[in-house]
C-alpha positions as CSV (number, residue, x, y, z in Angstrom):
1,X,17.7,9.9,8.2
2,X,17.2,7.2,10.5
3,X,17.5,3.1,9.9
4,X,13.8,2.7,9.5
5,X,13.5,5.7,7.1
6,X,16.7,3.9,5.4
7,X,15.2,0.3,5.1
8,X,12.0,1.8,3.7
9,X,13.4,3.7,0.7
10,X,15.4,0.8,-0.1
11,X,12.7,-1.6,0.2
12,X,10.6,1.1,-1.9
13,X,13.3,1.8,-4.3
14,X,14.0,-2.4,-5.1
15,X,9.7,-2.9,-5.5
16,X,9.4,-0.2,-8.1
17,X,12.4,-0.9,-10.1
18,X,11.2,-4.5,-10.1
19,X,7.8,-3.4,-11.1
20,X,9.4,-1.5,-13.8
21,X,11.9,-3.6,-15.0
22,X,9.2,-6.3,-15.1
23,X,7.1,-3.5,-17.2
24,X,10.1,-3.2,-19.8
25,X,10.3,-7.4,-20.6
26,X,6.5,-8.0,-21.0
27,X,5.5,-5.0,-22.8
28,X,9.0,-3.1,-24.0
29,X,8.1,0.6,-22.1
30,X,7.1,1.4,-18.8
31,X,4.8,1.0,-15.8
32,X,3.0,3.9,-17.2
33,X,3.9,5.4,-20.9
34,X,0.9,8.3,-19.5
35,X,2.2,9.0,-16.7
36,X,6.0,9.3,-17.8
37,X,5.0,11.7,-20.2
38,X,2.7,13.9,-17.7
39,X,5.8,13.8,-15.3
40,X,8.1,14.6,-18.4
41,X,5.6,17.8,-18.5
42,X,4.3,19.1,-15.9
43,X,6.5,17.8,-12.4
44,X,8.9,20.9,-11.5
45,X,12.4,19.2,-11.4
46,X,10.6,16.0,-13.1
47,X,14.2,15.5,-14.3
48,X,14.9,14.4,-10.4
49,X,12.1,12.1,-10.8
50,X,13.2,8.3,-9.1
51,X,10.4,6.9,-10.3
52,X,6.5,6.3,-10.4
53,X,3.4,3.5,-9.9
54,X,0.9,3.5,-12.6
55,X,-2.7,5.8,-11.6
56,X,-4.9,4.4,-9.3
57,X,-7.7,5.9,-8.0
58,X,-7.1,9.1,-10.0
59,X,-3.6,9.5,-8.0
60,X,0.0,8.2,-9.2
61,X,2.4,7.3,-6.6
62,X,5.8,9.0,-6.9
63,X,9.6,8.7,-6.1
64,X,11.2,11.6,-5.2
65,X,13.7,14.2,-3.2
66,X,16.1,11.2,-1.9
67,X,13.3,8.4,-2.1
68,X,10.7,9.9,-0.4
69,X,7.1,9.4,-1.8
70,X,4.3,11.4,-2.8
71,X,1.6,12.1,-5.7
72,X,0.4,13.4,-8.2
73,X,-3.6,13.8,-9.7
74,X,-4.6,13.4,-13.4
75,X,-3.8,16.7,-14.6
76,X,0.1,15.9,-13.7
77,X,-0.2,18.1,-10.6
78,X,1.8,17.5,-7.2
79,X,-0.7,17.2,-4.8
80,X,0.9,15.4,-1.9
81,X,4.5,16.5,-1.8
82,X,7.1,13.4,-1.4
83,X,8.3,13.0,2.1
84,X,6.9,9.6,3.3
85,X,9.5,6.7,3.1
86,X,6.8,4.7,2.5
87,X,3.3,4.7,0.7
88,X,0.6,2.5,-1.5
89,X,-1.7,2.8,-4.0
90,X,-4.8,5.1,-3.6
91,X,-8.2,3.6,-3.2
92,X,-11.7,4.0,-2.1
93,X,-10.0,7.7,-1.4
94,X,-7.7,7.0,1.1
95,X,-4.0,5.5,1.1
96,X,-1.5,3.7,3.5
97,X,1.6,5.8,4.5
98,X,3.7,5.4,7.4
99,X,4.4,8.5,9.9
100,X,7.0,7.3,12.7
101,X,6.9,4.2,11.8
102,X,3.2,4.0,12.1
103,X,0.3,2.7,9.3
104,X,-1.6,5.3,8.6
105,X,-4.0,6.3,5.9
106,X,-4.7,10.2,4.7
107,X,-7.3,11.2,2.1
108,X,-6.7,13.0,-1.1
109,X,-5.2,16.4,0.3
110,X,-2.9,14.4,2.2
111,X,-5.0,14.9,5.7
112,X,-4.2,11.5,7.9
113,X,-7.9,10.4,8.1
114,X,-6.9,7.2,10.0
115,X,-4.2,6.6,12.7
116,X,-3.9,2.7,13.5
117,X,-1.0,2.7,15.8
118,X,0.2,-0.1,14.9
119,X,3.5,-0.4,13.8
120,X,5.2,-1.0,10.7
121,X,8.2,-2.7,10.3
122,X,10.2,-6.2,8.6
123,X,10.4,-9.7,8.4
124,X,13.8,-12.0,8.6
125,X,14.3,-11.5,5.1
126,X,14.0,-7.8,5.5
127,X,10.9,-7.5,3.1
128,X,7.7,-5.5,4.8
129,X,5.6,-7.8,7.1
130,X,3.0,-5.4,8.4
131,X,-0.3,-4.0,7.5
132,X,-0.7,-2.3,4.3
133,X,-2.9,-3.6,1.8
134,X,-5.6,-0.8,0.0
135,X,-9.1,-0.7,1.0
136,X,-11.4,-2.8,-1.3
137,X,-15.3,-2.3,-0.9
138,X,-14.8,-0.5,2.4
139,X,-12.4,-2.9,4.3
140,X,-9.1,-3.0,4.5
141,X,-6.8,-5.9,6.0
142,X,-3.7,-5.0,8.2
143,X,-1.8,-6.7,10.7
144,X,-1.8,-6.2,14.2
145,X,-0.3,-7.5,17.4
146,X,-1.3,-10.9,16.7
147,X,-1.6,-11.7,12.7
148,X,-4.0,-10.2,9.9
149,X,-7.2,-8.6,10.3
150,X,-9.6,-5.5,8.8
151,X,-10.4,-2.2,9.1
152,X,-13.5,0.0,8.1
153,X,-13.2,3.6,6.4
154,X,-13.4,4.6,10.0
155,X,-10.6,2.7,11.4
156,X,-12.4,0.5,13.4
157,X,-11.2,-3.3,13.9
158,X,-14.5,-4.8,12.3
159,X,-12.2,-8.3,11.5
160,X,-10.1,-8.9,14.8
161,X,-6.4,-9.8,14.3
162,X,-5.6,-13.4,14.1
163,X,-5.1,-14.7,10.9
164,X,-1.3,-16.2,9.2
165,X,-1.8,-14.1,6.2
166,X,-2.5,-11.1,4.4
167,X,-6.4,-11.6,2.4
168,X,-8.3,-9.8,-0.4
169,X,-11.9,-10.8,-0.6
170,X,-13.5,-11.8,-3.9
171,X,-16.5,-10.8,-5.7
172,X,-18.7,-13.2,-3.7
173,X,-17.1,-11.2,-0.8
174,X,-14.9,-14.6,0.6
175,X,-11.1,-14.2,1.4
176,X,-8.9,-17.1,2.0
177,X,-7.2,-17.4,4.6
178,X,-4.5,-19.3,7.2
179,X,-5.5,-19.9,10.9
180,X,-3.3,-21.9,12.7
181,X,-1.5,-23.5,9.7
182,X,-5.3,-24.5,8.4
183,X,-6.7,-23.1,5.1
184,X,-10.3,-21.7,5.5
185,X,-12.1,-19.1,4.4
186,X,-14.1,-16.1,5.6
187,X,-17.1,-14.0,4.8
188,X,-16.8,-10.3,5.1
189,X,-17.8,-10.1,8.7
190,X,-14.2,-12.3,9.7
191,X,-17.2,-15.4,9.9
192,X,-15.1,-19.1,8.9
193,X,-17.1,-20.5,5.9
194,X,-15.5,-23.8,6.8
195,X,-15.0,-24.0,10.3
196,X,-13.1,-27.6,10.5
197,X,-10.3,-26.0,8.1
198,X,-9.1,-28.6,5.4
């Protein structure tokens, strides 16, 4: 196991036991009472289980064999064996994993359906700085060689990198974001709504 394979199930293993410990003070049970009790079920060697995300996108994110991640579907069946050190949250049918240290996203059979290139790695503080956030009305935003931008269901750069921050766009389809310090926002086409900043 190599450092970056290291610093991810780390960083994986701290975000869910947050999440879950978080879980545990609001509500007083899990992240997911239905999907402890499918893995309690139907998992082989659930008892080895490190942990889970709630479903998404008919898919559950899990921890397992030495931190590595995988998922299961609905009906509490392994689908994608765990062996990525780290993974998110299906949607729109696809999901971000890193291979070699690369972003990455694979469909539902665990086929990569889109290879970025770019690289995935951390920030001073050791938390993840780059690209990874779940595609959202067929874009999704990930950072490249110089700041945050989007990608298609194709993969193609239809938002080009250059923004300070992650963005999610709303139901009006505007994200905000950080150019240069300055607050603006943009329409789905990476188009400044307020071009002066504020």
């Amino acid at each position: 196991k190599n450092d970056f394979d290291e610093r991810e199930a780390s960083f994986m293993k701290k975000k869910i036991l947050c999440t879950f410990l978080a879980s545990i003070l609001a509500f007083g049970c899990p992240v997911s009472a239905f999907a402890a009790e499918i893995t309690a079920t139907a998992i082989p060697n659930s008892k080895n289980l490190e942990g889970w995300s709630d479903f998404s996108d008919g898919m559950c994110l899990i921890i397992q064999n030495r931190s590595k991640l995988g998922y299961i579907n609905t009906a509490g069946k392994v689908v994608i064996s765990p062996k990525y050190a780290y993974a998110r949250d299906f949607s729109e049918g696809k999901a971000m994993v890193v291979i070699d240290g690369k972003v990455c996203y694979i469909n539902k059979t665990g086929n990569v359906v889109i290879s970025t290139g770019l690289n995935y790695d951390y920030d001073e503080y050791g938390w993840a700085n780059h690209g990874e956030t779940e595609f959202k009305n067929g874009l999704a935003c990930v950072y490249g060689p110089s700041g945050w931008g989007s990608i298609n269901a194709s993969g193609k750069v239809v938002i080009p990198f250059q923004f300070d921050n992650p963005y999610f766009f709303n139901e009006k389809g505007m994200a905000q974001v950080f150019l240069n310090g300055d607050a603006n926002y943009i329409d789905t086409k990476g188009k400044l709504i307020f071009p002066t900043g504020y």
